[in-house]
C-alpha positions as semicolon CSV with decimal commas, in nm:
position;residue;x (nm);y (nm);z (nm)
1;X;-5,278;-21,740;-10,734
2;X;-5,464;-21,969;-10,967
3;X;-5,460;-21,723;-11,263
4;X;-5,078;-21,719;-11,218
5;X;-5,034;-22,076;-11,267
6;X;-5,316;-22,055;-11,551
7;X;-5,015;-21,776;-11,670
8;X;-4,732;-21,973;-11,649
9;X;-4,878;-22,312;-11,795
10;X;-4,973;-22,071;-12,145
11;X;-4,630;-21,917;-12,127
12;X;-4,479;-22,234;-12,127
13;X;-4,723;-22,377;-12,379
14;X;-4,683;-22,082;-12,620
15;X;-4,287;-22,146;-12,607
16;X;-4,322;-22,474;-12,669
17;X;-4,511;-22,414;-12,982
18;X;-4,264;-22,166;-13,085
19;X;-3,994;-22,414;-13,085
20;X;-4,181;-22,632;-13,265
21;X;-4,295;-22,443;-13,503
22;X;-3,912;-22,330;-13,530
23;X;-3,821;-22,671;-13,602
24;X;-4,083;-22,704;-13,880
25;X;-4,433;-22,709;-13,995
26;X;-4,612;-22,995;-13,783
């Protein structure tokens, strides 16, 4: 159960950074 919310937290993360990096170089 832990390693799930471990999952979801980098998922979220890596989608984040994605966007960003979308937007532009930071």
């Amino acid at each position: 159960m832990i390693t799930a919310i471990i999952t979801e937290l980098n998922e979220s993360i890596n989608t984040r950074a994605k966007q960003s990096s979308q937007i532009g170089p930071h």
